[in-house]
mmCIF file of the protein (N, C-alpha, C, O) and its ligand, coordinates in Angstrom:
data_MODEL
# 
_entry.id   MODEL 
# 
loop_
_entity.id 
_entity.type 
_entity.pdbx_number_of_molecules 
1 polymer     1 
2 non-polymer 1 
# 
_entity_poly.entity_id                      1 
_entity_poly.type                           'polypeptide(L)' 
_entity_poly.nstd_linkage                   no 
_entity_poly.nstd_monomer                   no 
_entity_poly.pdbx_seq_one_letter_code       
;(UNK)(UNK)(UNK)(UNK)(UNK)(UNK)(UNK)(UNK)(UNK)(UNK)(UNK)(UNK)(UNK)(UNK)(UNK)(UNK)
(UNK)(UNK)(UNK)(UNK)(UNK)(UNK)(UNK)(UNK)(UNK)(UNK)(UNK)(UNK)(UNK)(UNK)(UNK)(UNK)
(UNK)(UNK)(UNK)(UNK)(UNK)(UNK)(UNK)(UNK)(UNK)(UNK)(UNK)(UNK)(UNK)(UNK)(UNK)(UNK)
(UNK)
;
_entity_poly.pdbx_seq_one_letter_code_can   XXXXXXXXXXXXXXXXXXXXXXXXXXXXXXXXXXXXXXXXXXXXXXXXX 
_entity_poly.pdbx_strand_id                 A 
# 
loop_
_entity_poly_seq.entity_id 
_entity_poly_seq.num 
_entity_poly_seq.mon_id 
_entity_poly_seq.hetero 
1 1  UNK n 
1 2  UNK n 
1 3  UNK n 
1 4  UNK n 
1 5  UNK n 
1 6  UNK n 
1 7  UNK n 
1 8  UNK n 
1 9  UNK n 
1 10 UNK n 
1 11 UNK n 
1 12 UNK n 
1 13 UNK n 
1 14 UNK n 
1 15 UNK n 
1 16 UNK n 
1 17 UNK n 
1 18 UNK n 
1 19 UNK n 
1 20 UNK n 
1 21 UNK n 
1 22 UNK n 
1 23 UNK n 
1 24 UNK n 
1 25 UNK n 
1 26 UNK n 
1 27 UNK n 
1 28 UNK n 
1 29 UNK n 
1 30 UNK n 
1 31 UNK n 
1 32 UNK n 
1 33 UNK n 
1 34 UNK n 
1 35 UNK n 
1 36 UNK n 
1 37 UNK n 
1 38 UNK n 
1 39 UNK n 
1 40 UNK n 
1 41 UNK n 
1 42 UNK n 
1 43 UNK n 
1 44 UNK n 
1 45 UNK n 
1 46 UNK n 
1 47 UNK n 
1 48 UNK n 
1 49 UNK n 
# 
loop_
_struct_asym.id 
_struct_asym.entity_id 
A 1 
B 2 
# 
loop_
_chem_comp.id 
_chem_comp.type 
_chem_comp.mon_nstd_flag 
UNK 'L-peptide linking' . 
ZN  non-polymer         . 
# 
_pdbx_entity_nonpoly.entity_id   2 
_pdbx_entity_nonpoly.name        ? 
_pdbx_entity_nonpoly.comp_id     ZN 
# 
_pdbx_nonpoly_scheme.asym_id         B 
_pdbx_nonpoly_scheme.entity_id       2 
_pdbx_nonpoly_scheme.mon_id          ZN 
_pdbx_nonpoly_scheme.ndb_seq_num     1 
_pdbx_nonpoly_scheme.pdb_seq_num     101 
_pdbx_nonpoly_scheme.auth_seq_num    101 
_pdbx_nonpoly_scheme.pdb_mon_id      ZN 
_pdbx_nonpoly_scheme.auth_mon_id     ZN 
_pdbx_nonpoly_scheme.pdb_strand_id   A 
_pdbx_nonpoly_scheme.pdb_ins_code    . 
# 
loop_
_atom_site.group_PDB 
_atom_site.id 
_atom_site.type_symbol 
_atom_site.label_atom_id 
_atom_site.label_alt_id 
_atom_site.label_comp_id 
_atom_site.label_asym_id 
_atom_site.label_entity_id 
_atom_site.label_seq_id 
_atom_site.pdbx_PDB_ins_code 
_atom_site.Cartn_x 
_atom_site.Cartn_y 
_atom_site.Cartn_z 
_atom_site.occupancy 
_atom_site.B_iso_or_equiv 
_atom_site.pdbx_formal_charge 
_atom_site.auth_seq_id 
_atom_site.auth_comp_id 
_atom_site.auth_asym_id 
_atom_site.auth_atom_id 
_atom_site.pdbx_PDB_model_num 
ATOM   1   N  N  . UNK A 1 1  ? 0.374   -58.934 -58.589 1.00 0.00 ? 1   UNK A N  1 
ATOM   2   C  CA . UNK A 1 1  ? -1.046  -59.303 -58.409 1.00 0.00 ? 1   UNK A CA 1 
ATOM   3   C  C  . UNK A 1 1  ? -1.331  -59.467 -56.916 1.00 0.00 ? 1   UNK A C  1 
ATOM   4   O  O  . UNK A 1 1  ? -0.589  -60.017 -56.102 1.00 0.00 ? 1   UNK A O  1 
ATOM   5   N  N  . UNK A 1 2  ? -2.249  -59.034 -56.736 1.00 0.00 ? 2   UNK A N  1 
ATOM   6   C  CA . UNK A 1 2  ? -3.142  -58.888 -55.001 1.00 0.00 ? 2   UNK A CA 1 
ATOM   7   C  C  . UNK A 1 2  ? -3.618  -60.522 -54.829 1.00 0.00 ? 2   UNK A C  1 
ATOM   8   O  O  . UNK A 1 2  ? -3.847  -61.334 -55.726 1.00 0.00 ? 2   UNK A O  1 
ATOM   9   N  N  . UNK A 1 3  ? -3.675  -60.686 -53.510 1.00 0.00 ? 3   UNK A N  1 
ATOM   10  C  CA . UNK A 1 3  ? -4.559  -62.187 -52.952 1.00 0.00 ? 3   UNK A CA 1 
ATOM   11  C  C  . UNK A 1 3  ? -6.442  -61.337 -53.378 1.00 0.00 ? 3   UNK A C  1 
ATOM   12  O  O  . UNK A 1 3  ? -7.469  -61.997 -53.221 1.00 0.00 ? 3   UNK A O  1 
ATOM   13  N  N  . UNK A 1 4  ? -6.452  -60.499 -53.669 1.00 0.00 ? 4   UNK A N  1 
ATOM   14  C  CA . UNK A 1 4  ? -7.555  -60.214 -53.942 1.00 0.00 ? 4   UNK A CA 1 
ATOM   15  C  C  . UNK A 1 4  ? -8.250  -60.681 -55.232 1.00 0.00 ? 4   UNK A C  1 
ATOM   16  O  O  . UNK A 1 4  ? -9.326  -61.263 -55.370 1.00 0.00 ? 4   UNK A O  1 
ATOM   17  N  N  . UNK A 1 5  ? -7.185  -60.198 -56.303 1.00 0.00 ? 5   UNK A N  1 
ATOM   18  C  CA . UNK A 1 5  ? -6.684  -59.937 -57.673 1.00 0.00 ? 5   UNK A CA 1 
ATOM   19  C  C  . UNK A 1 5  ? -6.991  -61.932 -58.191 1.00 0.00 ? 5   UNK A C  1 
ATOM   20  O  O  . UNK A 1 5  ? -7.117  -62.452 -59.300 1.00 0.00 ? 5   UNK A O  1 
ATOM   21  N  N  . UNK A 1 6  ? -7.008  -62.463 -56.928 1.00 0.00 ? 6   UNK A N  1 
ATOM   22  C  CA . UNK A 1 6  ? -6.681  -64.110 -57.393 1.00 0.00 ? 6   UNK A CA 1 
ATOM   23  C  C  . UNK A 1 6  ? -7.986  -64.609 -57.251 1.00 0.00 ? 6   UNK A C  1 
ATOM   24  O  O  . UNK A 1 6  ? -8.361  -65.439 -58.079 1.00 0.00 ? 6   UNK A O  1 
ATOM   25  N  N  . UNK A 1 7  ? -8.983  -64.150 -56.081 1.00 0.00 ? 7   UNK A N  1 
ATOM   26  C  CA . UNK A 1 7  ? -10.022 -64.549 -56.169 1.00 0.00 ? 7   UNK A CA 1 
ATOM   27  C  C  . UNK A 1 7  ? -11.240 -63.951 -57.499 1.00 0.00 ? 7   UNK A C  1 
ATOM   28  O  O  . UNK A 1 7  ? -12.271 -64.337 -58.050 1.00 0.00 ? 7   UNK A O  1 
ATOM   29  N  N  . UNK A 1 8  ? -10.431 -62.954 -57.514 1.00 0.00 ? 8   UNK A N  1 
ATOM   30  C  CA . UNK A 1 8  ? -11.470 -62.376 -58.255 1.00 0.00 ? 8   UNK A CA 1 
ATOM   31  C  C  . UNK A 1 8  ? -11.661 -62.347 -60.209 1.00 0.00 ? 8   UNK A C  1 
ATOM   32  O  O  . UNK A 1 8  ? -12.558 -62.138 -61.025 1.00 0.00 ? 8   UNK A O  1 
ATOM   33  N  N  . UNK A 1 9  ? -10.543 -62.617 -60.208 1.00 0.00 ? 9   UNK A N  1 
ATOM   34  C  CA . UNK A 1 9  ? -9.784  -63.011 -61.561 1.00 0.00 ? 9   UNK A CA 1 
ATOM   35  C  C  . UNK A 1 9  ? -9.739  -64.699 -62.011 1.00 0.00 ? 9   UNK A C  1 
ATOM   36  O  O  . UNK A 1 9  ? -8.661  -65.292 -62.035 1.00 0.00 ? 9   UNK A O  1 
ATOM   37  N  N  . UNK A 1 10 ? -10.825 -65.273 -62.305 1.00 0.00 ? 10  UNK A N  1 
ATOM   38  C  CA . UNK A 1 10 ? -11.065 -66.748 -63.086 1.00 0.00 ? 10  UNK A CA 1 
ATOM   39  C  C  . UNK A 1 10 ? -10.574 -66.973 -64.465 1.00 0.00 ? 10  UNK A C  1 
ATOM   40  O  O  . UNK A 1 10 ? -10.863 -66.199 -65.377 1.00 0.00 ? 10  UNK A O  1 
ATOM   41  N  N  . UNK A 1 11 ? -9.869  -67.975 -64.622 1.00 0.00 ? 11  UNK A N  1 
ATOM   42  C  CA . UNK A 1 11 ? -9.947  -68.670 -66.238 1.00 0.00 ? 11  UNK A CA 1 
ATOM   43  C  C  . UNK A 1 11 ? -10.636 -69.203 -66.149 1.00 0.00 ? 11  UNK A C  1 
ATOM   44  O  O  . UNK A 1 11 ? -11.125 -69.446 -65.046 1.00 0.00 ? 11  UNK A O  1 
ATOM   45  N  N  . UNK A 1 12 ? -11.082 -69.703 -67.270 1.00 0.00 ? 12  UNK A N  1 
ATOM   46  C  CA . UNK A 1 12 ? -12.109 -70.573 -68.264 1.00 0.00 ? 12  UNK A CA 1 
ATOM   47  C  C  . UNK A 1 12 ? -11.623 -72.373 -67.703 1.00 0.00 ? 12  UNK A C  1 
ATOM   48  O  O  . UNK A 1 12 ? -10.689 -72.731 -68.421 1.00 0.00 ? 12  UNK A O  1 
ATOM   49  N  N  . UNK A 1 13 ? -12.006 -73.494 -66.674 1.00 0.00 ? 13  UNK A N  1 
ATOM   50  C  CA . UNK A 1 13 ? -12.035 -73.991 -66.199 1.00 0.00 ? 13  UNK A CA 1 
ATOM   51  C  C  . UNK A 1 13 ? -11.618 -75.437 -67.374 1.00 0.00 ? 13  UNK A C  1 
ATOM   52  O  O  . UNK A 1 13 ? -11.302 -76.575 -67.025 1.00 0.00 ? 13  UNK A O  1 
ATOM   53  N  N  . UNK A 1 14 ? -11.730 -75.000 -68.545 1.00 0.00 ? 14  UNK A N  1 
ATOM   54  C  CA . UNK A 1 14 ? -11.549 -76.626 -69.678 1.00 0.00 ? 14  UNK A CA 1 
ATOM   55  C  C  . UNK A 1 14 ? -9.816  -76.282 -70.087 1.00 0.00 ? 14  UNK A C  1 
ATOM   56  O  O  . UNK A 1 14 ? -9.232  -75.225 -70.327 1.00 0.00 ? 14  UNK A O  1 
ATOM   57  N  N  . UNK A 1 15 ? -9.451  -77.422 -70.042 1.00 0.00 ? 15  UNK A N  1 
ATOM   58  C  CA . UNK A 1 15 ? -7.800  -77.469 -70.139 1.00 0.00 ? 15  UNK A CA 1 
ATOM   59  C  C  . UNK A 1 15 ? -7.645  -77.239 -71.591 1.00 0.00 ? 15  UNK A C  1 
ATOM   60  O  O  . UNK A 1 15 ? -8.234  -77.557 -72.625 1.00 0.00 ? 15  UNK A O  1 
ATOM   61  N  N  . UNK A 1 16 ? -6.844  -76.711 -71.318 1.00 0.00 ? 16  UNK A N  1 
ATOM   62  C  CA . UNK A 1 16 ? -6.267  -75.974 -72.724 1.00 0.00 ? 16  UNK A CA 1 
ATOM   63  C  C  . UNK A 1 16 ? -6.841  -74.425 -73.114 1.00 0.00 ? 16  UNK A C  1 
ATOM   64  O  O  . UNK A 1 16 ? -6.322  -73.560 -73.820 1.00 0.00 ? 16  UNK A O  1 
ATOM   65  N  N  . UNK A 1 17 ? -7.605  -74.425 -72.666 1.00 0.00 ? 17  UNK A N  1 
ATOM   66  C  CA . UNK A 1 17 ? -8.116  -72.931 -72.943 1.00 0.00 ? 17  UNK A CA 1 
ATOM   67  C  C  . UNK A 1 17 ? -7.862  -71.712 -72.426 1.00 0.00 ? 17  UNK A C  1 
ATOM   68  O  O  . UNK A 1 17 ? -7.729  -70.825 -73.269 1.00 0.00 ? 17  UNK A O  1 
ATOM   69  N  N  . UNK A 1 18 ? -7.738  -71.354 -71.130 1.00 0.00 ? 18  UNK A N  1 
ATOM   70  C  CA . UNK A 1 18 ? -7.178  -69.972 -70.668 1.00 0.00 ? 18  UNK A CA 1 
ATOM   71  C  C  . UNK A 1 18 ? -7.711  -69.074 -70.804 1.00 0.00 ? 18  UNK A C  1 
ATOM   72  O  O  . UNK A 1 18 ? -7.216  -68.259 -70.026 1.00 0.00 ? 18  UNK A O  1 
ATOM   73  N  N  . UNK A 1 19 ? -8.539  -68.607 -71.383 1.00 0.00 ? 19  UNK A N  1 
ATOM   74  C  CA . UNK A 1 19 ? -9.495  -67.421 -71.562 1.00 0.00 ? 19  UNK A CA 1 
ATOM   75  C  C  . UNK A 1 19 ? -10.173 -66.884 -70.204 1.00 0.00 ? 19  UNK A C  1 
ATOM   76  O  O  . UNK A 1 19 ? -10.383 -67.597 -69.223 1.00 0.00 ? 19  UNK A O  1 
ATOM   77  N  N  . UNK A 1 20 ? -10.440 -65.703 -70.289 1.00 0.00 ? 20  UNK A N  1 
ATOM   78  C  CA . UNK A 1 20 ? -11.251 -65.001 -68.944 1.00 0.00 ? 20  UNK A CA 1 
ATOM   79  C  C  . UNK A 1 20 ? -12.961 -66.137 -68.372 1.00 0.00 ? 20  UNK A C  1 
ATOM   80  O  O  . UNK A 1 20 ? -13.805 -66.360 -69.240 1.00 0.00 ? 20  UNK A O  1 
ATOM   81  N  N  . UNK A 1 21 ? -13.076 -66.437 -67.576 1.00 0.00 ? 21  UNK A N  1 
ATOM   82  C  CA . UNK A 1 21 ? -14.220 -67.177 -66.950 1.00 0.00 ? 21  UNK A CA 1 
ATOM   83  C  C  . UNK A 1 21 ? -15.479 -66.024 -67.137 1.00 0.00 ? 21  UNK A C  1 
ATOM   84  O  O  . UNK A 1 21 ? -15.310 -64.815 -66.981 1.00 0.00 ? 21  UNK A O  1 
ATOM   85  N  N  . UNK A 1 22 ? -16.768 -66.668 -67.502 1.00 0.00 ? 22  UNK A N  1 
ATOM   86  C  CA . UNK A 1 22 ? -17.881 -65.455 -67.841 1.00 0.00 ? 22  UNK A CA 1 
ATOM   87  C  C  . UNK A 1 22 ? -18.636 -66.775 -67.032 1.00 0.00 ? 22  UNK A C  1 
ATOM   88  O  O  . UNK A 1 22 ? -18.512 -66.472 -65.845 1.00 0.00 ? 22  UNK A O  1 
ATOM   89  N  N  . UNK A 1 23 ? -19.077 -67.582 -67.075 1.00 0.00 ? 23  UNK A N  1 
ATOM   90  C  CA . UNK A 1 23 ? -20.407 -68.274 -66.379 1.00 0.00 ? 23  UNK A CA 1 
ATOM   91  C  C  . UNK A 1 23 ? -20.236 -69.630 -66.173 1.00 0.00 ? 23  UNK A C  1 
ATOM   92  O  O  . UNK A 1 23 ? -19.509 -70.323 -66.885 1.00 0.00 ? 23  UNK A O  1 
ATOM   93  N  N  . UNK A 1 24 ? -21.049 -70.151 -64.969 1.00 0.00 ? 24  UNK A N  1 
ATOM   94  C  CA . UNK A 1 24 ? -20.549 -71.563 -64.510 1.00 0.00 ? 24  UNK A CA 1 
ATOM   95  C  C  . UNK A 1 24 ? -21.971 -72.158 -65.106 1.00 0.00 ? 24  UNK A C  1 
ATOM   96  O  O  . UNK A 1 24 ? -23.101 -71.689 -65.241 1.00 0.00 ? 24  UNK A O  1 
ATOM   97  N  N  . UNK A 1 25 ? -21.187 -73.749 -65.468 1.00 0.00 ? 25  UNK A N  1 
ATOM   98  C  CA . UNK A 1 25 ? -22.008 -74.346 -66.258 1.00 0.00 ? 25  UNK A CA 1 
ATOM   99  C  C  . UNK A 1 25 ? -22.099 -75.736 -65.389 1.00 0.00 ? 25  UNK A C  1 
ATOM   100 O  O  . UNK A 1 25 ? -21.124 -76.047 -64.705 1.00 0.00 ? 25  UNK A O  1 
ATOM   101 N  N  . UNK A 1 26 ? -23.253 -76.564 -65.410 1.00 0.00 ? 26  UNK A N  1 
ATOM   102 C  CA . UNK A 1 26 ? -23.589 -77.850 -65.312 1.00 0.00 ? 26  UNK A CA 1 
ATOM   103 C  C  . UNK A 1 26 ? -22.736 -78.867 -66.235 1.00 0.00 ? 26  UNK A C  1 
ATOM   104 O  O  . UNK A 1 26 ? -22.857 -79.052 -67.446 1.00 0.00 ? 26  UNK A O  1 
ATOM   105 N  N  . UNK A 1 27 ? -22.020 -79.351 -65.508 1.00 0.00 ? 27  UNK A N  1 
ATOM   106 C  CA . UNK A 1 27 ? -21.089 -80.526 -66.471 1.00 0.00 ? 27  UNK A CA 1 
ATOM   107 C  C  . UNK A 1 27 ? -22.004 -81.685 -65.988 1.00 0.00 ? 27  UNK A C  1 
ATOM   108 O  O  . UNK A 1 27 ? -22.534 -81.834 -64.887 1.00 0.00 ? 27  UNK A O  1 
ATOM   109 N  N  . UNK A 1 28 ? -22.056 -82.597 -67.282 1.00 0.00 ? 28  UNK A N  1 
ATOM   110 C  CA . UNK A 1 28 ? -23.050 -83.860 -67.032 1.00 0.00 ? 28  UNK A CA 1 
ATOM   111 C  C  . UNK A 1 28 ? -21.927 -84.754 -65.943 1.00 0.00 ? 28  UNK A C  1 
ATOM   112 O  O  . UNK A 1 28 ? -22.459 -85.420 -65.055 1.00 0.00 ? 28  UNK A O  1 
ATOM   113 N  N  . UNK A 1 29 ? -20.615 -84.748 -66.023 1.00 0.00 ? 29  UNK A N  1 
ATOM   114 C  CA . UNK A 1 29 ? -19.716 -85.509 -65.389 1.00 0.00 ? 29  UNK A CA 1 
ATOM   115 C  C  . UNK A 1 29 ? -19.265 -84.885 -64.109 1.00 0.00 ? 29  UNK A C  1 
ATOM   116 O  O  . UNK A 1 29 ? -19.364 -85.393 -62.992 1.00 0.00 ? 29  UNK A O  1 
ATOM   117 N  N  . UNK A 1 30 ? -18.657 -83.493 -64.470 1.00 0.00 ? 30  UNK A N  1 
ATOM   118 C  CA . UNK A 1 30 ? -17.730 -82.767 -62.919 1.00 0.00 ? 30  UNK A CA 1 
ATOM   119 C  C  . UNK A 1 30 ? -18.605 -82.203 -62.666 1.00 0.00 ? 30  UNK A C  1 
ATOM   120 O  O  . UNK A 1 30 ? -18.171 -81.723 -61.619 1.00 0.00 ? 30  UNK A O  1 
ATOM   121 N  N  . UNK A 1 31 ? -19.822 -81.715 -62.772 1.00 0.00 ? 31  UNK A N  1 
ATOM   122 C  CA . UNK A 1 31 ? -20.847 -81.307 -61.576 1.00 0.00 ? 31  UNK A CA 1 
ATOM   123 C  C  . UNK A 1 31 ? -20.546 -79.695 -62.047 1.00 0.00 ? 31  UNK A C  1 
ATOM   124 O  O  . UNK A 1 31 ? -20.034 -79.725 -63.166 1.00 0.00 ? 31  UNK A O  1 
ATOM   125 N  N  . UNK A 1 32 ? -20.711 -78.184 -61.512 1.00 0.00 ? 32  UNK A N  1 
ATOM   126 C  CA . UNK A 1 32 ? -20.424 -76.967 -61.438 1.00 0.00 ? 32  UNK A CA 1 
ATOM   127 C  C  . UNK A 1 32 ? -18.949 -76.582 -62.092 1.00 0.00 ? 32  UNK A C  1 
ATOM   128 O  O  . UNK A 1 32 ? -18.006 -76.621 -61.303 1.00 0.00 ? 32  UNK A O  1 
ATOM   129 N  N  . UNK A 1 33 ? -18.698 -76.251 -63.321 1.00 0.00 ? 33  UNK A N  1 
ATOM   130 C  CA . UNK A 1 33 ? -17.789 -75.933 -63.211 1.00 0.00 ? 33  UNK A CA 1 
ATOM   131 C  C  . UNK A 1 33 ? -17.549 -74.222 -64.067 1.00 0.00 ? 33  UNK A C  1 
ATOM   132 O  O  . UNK A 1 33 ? -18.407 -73.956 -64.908 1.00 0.00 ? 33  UNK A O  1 
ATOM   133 N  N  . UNK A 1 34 ? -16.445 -73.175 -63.836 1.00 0.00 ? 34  UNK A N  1 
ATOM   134 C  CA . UNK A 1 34 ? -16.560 -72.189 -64.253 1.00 0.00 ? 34  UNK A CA 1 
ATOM   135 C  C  . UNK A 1 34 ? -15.926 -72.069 -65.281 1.00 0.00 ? 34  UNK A C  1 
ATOM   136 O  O  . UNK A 1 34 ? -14.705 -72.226 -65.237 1.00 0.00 ? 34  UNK A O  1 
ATOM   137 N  N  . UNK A 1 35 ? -16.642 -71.723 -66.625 1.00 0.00 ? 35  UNK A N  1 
ATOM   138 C  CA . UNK A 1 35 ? -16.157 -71.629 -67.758 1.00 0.00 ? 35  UNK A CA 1 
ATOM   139 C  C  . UNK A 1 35 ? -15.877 -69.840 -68.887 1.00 0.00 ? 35  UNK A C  1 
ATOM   140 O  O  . UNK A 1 35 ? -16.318 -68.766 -68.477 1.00 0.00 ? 35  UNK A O  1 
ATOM   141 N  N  . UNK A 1 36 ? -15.315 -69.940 -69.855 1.00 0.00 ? 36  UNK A N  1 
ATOM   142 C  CA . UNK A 1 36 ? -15.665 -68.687 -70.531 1.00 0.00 ? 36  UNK A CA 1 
ATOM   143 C  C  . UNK A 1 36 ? -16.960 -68.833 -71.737 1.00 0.00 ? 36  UNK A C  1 
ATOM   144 O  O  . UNK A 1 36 ? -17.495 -69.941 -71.761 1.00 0.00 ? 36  UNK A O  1 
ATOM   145 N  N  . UNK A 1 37 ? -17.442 -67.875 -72.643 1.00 0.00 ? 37  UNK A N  1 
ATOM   146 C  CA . UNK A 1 37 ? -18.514 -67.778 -72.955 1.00 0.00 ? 37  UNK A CA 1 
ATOM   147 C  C  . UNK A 1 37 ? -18.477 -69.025 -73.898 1.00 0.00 ? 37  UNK A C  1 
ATOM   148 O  O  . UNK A 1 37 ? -19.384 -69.842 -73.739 1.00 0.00 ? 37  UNK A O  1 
ATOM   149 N  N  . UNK A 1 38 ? -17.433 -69.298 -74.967 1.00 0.00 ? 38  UNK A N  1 
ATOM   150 C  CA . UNK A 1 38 ? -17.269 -70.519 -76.180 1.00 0.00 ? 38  UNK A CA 1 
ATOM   151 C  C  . UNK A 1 38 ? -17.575 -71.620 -75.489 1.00 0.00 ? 38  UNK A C  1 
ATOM   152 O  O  . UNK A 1 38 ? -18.528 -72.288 -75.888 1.00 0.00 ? 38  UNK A O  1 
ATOM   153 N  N  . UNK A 1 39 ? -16.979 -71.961 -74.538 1.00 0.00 ? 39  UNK A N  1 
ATOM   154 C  CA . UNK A 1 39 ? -16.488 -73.103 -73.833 1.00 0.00 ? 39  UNK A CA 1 
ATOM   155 C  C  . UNK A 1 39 ? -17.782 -73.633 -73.475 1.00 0.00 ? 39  UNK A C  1 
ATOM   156 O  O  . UNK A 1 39 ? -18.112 -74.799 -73.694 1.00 0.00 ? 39  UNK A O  1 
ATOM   157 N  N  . UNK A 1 40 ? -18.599 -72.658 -72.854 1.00 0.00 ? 40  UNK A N  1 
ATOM   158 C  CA . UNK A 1 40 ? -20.206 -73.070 -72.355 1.00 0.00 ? 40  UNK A CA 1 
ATOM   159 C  C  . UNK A 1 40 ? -21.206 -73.188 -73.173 1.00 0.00 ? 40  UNK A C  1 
ATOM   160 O  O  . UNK A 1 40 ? -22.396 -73.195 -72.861 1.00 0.00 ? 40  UNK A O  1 
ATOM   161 N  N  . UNK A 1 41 ? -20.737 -73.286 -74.258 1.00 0.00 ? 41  UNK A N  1 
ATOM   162 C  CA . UNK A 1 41 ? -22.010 -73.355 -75.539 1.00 0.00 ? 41  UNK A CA 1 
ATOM   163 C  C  . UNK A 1 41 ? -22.557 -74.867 -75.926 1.00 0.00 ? 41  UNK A C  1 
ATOM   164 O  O  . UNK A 1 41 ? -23.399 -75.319 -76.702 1.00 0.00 ? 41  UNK A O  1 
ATOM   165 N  N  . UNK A 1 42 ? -21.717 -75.345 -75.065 1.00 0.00 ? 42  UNK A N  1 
ATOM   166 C  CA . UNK A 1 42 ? -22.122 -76.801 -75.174 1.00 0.00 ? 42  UNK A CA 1 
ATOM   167 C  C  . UNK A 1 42 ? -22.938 -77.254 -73.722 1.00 0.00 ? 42  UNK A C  1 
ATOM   168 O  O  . UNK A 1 42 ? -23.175 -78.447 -73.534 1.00 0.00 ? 42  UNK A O  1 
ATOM   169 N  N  . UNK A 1 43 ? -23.188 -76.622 -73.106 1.00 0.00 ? 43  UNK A N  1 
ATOM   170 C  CA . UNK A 1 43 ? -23.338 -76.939 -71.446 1.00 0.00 ? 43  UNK A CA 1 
ATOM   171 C  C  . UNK A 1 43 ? -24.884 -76.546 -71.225 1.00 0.00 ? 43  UNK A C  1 
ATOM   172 O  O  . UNK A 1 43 ? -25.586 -76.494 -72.235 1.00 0.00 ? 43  UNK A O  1 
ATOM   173 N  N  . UNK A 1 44 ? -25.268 -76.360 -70.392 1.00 0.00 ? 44  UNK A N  1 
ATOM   174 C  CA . UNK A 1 44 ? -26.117 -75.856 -69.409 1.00 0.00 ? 44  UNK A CA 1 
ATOM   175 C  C  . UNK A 1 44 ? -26.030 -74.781 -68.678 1.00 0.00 ? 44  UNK A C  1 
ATOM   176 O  O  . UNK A 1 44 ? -26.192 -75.195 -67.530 1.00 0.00 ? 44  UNK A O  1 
ATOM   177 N  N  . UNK A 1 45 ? -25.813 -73.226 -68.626 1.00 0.00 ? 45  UNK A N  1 
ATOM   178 C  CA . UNK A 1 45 ? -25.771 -72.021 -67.789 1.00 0.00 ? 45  UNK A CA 1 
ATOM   179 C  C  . UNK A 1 45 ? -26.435 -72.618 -66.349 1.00 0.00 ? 45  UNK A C  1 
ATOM   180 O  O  . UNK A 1 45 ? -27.516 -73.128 -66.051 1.00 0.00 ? 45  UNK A O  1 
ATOM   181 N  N  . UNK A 1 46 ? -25.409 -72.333 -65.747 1.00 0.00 ? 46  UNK A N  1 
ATOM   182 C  CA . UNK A 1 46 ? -25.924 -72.433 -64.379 1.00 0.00 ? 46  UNK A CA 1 
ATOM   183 C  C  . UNK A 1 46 ? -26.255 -70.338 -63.514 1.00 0.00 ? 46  UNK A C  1 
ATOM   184 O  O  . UNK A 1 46 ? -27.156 -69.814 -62.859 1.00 0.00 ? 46  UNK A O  1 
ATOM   185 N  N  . UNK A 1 47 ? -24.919 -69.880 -64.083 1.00 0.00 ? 47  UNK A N  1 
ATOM   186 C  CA . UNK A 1 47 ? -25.172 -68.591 -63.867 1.00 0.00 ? 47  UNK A CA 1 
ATOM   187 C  C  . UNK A 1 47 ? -24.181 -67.549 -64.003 1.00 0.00 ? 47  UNK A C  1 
ATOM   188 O  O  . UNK A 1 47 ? -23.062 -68.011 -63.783 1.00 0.00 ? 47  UNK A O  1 
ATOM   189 N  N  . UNK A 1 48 ? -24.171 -66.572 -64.226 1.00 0.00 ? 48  UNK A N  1 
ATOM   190 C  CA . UNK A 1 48 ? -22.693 -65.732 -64.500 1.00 0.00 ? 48  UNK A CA 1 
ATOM   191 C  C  . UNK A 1 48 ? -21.617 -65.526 -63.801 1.00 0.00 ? 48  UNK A C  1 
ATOM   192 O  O  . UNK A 1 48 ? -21.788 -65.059 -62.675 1.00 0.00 ? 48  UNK A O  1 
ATOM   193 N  N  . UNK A 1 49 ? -20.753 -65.702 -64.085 1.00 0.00 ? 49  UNK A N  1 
ATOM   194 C  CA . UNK A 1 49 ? -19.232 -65.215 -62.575 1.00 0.00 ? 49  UNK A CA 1 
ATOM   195 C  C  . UNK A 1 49 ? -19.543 -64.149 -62.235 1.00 0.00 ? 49  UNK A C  1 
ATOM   196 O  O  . UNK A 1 49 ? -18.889 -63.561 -61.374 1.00 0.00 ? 49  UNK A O  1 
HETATM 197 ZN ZN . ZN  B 2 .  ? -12.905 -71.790 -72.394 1.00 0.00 2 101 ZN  A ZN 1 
# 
């Protein structure tokens, strides 16, 4: 994997999950964080990765 490959390549930001990152969401507690599509169904879309 590239130093490129690292920025550009996100997981899903909630522990335990691991899935590919699709959109960062408004957490009422941690503020911005980047999640995958399940994970954010509870959140607020802030905007897509
Ligand atoms: Zn997730």
């Amino acid at each position: 994997m590239s130093l490129a490959d690292r920025f550009t390549t996100k997981t899903c930001g909630v522990l335990g999950c691991g899935a590919d990152a699709e959109v960062v969401i408004d957490h009422p507690e941690h503020g911005e964080r980047t999640v995958c599509g399940s994970c954010a169904a509870d959140f607020e879309v802030v905007r897509d990765v």
